[in-house]
N, C-alpha and C positions, 0 to 999 in steps of 0.2 A: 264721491264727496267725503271728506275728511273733516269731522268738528275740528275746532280750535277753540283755546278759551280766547276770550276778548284780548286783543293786543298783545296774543302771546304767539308772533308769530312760531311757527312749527314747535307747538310746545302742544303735546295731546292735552283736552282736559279731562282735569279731575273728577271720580264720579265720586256717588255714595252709593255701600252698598253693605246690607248684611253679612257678617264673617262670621265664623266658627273657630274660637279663641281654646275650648275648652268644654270640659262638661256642666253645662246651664251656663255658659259663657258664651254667650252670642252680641258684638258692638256692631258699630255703625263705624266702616272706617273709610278711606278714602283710597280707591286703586284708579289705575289708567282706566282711559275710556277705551271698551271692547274697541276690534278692529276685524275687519273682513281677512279671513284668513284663507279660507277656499271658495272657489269659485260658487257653490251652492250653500253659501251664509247668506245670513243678512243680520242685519243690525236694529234692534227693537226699542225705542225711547219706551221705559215703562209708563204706564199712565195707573195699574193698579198691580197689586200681586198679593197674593194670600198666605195665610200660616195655616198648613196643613196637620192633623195629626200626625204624618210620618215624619216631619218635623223634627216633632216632639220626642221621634225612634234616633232620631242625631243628635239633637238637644240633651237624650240623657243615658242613654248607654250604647251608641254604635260610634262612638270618638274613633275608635281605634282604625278606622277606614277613611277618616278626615285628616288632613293636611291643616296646621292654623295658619287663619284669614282665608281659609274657602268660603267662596259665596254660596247663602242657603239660597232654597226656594225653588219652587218646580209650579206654579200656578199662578202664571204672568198673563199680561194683555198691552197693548199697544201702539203705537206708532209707527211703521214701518220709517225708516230711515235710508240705509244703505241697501243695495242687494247685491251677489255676486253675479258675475257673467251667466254662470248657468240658473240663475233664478228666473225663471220667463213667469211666473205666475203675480207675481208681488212685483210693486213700484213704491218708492216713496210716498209716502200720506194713506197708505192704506192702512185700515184699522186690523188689528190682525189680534186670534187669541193664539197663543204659544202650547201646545199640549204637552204634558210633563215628559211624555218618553218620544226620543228621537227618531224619526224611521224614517227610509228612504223612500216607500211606496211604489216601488220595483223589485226587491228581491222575491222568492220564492217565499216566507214567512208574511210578508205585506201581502205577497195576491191571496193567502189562502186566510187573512184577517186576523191574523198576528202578529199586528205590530209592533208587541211588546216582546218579541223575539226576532227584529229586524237581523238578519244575517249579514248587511252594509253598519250597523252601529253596534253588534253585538260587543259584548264584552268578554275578553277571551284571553287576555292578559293576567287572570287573577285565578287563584287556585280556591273553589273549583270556579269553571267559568258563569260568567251571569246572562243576561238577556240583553234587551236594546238599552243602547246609555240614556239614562234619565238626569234630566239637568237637576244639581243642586243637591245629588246624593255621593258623593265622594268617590272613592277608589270602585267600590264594589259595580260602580256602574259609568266609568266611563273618565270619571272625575272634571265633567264638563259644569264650569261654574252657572250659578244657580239665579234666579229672577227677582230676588227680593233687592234691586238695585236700580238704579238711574237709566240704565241701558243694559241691554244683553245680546250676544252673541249668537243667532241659532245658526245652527247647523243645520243642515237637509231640509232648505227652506223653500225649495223647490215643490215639498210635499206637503211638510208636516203643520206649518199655519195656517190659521182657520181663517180666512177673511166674513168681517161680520160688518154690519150697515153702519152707517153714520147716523146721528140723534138719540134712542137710546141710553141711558148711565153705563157706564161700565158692568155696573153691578147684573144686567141682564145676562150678558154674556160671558162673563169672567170665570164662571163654571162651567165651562166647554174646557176648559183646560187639564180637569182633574174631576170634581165633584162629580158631576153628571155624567159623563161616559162612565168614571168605576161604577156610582149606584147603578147607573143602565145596563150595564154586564153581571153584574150580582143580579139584578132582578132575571135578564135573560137569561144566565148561566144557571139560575136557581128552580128554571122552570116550574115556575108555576101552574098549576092546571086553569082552565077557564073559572075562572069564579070560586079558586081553591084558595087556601090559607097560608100563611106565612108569616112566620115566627123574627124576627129582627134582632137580631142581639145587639148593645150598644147604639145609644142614636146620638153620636155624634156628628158631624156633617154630614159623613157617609152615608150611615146604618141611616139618619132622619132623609133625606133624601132617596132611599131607596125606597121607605115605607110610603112616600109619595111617587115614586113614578110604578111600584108596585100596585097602588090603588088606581092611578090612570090607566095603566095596562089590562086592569080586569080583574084584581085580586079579588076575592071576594072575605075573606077577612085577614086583615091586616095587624100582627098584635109586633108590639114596641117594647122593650126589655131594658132596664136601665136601671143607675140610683140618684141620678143628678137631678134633683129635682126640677131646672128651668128643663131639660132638656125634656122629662117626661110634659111638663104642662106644653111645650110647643107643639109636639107628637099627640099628643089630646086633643088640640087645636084643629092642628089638620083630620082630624076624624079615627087615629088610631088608638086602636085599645092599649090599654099600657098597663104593663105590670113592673109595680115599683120593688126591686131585691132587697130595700130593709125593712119591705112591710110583709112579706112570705116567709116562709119556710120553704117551701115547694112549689116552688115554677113550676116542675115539668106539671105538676097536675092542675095547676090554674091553667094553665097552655090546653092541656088536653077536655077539661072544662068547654072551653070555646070552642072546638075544632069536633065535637064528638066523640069525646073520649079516645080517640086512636093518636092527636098529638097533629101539630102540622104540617102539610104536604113540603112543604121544605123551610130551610133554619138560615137564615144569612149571619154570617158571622163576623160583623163589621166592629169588633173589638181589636181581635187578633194579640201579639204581645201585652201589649197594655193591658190584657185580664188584672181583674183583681182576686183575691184570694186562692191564690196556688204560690204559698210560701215555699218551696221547695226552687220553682224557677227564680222568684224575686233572689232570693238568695244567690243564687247561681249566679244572676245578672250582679250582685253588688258583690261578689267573689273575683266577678269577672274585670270589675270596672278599677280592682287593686293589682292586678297584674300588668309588667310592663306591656306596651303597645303591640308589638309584634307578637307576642305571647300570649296575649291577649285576641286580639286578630284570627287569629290559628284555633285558639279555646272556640269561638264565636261560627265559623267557618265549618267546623268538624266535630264540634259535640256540644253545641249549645245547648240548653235545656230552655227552653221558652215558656211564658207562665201561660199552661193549657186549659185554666180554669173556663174560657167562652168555650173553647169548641167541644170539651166534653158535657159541657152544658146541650151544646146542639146536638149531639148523637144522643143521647139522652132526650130529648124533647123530639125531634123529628119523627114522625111515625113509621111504620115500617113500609119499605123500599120508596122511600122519598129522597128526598136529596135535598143536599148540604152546601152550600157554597161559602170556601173563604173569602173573605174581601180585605177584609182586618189583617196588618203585613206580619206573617212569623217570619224568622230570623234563623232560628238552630237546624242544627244538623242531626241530632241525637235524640229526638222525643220521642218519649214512651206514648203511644197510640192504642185506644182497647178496640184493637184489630177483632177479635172473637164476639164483642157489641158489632160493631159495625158490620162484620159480616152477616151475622145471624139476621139482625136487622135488614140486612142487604141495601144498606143505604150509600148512591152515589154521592160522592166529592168532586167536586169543581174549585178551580181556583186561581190565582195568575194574578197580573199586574193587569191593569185594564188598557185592552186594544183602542186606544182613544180615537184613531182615526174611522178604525170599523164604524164606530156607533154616531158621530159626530152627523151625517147629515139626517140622520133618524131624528137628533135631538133637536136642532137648528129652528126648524119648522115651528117646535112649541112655545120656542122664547119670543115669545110675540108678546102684544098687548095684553091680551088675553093669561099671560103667566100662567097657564093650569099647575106648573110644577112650584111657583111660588120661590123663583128668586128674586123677582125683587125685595122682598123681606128678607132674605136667606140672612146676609151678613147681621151678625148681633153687633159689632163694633165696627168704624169706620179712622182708622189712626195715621197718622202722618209716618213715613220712613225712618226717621227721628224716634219714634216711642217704638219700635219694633223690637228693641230688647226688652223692655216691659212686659211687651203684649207676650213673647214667649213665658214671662216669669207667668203670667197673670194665667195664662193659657193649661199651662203644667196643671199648675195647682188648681184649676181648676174656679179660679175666683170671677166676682165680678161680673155672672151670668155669660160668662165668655163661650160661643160655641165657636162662630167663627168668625174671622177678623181679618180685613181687607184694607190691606198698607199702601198709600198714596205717597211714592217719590217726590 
């Protein structure tokens, strides 16, 4: 089945869909309606799709890997429409969530529960090579156009969408896409002891979402790290201790206050680039953002300098032989690391793009009536496709109590 617009015979129609013009240059413009291209596509009518922090890593300094009028967005949900021959799992009218990275669900990377290293969608084209293509992140992964639009195209749809029930808002399930599996692999990956403690850096959607599926899992104290203040009062809300960074001097020792003086048993580091105060990377980054594109590209690629200020805050805070996990996306290639901390500490690092399909039926089960993880409140804004250049401005800057914001095609 092929749309058409009204009375236009064999004339594909037009959708809407978020582009990437430039740096903090994101429109709303008008491209052909996706089409089935291989036999394990299918074709998704949006019904919601999200603005993610990593976004915001396109939004304002990773241009050099975007092409302009590429479609953002990697945190869709849906309406099944089209499928291809080898789709046996999906039909038309099925409600489906989209997960940000691609994967096939048979290579040898997929059985062993990494399917953010699919070896069918790897990316392998690009120097140096990346993992599985994630929709709606440019060159570096795959360059497959992104969900913040009218329709979209998946790929390896045989596997990779989520089929979730009828009745429900969107908003129960729409974080099966991205939200929920990352925080559920931060928390696992971050191993927690039974009824141990755990340090959250940034409580952006991520980092706030961890510190809740961290306290349903067993955490036993849970502390929240941030200076926004809506974001510190929602993290209150749910029950976490929170230390606000312009009313300290000294985290690591308010941290270690709560935990017995030793500091706690692991640090998620759900900032990642976006740190504040490591002037040395910001600069780099705004060095970066004045050289030509390819030049630039290659700076980015092979000797990035990324602003380290969160995670040397976690080796710092994390007590000795606890562990560390990144969630928060770095980007460089070249970072100075205090390897002689960390050893002596003997503290494990974990880290990755989140195995969205690993954790997916673990999460499914909770989204129920019952919300124990609280998304039906999750989104702070609700916006039409239309204001989605806004909601980026608004989003950056952080205005307007904006944590997270759920665009309606």
């Amino acid at each position: 089945m092929t749309r058409f617009g009204a009375g236009a015979v064999g004339q594909r129609v037009v959708v809407k869909a978020l582009t990437w013009h430039g740096t903090r240059d994101v429109r709303v413009t008008d491209l052909p309606d996706p089409a089935i291209e291989a036999p394990t596509d299918a074709i998704v009518q949006i019904t919601s799709t999200a603005i993610c922090g990593s976004d915001l890593h396109l939004y304002e300094v990773m241009g050099p890997f975007l092409d302009e009028g590429f479609v953002l967005g990697h945190e869709p949900m849906g309406i099944v429409q089209e499928v291809g021959s080898e789709v046996t799992g999906l039909q038309p009218g099925d409600r489906v969530v989209v997960p940000f990275n691609i994967s096939c669900g048979s290579c040898w990377m997929c059985g062993q529960g990494l399917q953010s290293q699919c070896e069918t969608t790897q990316v392998r084209d690009q120097d140096p090579g990346y993992g599985a293509s994630l929709f709606g992140f440019g060159r570096q992964y795959g360059n497959v156009p992104g969900g913040q639009a009218e329709y979209l195209r998946v790929p390896q749809a045989q596997y990779g969408p989520i089929k979730v029930p009828e009745g429900p808002p969107d908003d129960r399930f729409l974080f099966l896409s991205d939200v929920l599996p990352t925080a559920w692999q931060a928390v696992q990956y971050a191993d927690i002891p039974p009824g141990g403690s755990v340090a959250v850096l940034g409580l952006g959607p991520i980092g706030d979402m961890a510190t809740r599926i961290a306290q349903h899992l067993g955490a036993g104290t849970v502390i929240g790290i941030d200076l926004v203040p809506e974001r510190l009062e929602r993290a209150r809300d749910h029950g976490v201790d929170v230390i606000d960074l312009t009313r300290t001097d000294d985290v690591v020792a308010m941290a270690q206050e709560a935990t017995g003086g030793r500091g706690p048993d692991a640090v998620i580091d759900a900032v990642g680039m976006e740190a504040h105060g490591s002037p040395s990377g910001k600069v780099a980054q705004k060095l970066a953002g004045l050289l030509p594109d390819a030049l630039q590209e290659k700076l980015m690629e092979h000797a990035g300098v990324d602003r380290l200020g969160a995670l040397h805050l976690a080796i710092d805070l994390v007590r000795r032989g606890g562990t560390i996990n990144l969630t928060g996306v770095y980007g460089g290639m070249a970072d100075p690391m205090p390897m002689m901390t960390m050893f002596d500490k003997q503290v494990r690092l974990t880290m990755g793009q989140a195995n969205v399909r690993r954790w997916t039926d673990d999460i499914l089960p909770l989204l129920d009536d019952a919300d124990p993880l609280g998304v039906d409140g999750f989104a702070t804004h609700h916006l039409p496709l239309a204001e989605g250049p806004d909601a980026y401005a608004t989003f950056q800057d952080k205005g307007d109590g904006m944590i997270k914001t759920v665009l309606r095609p």
